[in-house]
C-alpha positions as CSV (number, residue, x, y, z in Angstrom):
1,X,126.9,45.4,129.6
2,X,127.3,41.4,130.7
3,X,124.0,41.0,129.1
4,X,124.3,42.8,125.9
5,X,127.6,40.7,125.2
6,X,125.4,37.9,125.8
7,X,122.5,38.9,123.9
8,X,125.1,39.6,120.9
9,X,127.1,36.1,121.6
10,X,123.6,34.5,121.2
11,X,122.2,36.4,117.8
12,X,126.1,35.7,116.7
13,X,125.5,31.7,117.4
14,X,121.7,31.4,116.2
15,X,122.7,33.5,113.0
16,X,125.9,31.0,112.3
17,X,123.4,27.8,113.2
18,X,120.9,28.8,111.2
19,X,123.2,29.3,108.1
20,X,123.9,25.7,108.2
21,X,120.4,24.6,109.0
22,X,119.2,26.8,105.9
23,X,122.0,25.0,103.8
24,X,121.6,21.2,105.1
25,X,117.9,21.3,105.8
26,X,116.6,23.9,103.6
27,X,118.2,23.1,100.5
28,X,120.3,26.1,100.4
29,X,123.3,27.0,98.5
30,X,127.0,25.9,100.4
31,X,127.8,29.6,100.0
32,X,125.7,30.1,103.1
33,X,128.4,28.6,105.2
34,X,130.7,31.8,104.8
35,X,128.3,34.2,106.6
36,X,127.5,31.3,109.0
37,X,131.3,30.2,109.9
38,X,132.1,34.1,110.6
39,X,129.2,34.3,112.7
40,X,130.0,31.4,114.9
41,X,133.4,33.0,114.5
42,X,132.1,36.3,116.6
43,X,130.0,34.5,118.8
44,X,133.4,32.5,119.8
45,X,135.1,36.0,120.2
46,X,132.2,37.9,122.2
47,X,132.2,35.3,124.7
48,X,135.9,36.2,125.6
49,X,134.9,39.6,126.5
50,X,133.1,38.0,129.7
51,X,134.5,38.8,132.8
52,X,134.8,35.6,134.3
53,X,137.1,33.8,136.5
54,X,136.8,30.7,134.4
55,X,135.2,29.7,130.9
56,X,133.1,27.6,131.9
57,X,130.8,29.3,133.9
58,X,131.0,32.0,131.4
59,X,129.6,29.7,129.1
60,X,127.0,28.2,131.8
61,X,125.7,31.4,132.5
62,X,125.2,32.3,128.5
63,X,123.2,29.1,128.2
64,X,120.0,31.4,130.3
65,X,120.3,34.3,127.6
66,X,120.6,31.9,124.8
67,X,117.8,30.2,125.6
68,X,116.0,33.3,125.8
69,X,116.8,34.7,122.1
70,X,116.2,31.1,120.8
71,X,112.5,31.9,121.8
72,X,113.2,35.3,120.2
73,X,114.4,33.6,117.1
74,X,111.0,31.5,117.2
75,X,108.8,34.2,117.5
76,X,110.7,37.1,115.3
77,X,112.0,34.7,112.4
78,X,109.7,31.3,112.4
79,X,106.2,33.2,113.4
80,X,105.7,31.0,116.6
81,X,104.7,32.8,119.4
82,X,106.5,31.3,122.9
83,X,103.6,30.1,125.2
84,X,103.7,30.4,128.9
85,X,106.2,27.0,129.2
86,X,108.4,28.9,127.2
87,X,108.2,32.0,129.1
88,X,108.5,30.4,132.8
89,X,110.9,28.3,131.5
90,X,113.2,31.3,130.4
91,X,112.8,33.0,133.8
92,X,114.4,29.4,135.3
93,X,117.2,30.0,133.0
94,X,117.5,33.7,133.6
95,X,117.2,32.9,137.4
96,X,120.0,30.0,137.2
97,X,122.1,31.8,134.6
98,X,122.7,35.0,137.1
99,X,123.3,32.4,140.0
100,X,126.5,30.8,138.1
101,X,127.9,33.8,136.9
102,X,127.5,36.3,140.4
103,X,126.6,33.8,142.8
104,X,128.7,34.3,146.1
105,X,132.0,32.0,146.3
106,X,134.6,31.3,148.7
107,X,137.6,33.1,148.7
């Protein structure tokens, strides 16, 4: 479930960024923004459904996923297919991501 609220969070936050990058960079019209600013909006609101003990691991731990649909984003959206650098380097991320968010603390 963690990881589907992450995987959302992350389609949420590449959808919003990439409404501003299609209006600034790509000659767009401003009306993109709307879509964009409720999509960063959600992202904002999926991340709260995290059970975490604090927000900032919550959002250490989303960096891994994020990472990962950026490369989906690539390969899906821009036609560029991640090479083996970008897959290893997503497993680090995975790896690291799981170890914030469930590594074993103190009491």
């Amino acid at each position: 479930m963690i990881y589907l609220v992450y995987l959302l969070a992350a389609l949420a936050e590449i959808a919003g960024c990439f409404a501003f990058w299609a209006w600034l960079r790509l000659d767009r019209s401003p009306f993109w923004l709307m879509p964009g600013i409720f999509a960063l909006c959600i992202f904002a609101w999926l991340l709260t459904l995290v059970e975490a003990e604090h927000a900032g691991r919550t959002y250490a731990a989303y960096g891994g996923i994020y990472v990962i649909s950026a490369l989906g984003w690539l390969w899906i959206a821009e036609g560029v297919r991640p090479d083996r650098w970008d897959l290893i380097g997503v497993a680090i991320c995975l790896i690291g991501a799981s170890l914030i968010l469930w590594g074993p603390r103190p009491a």
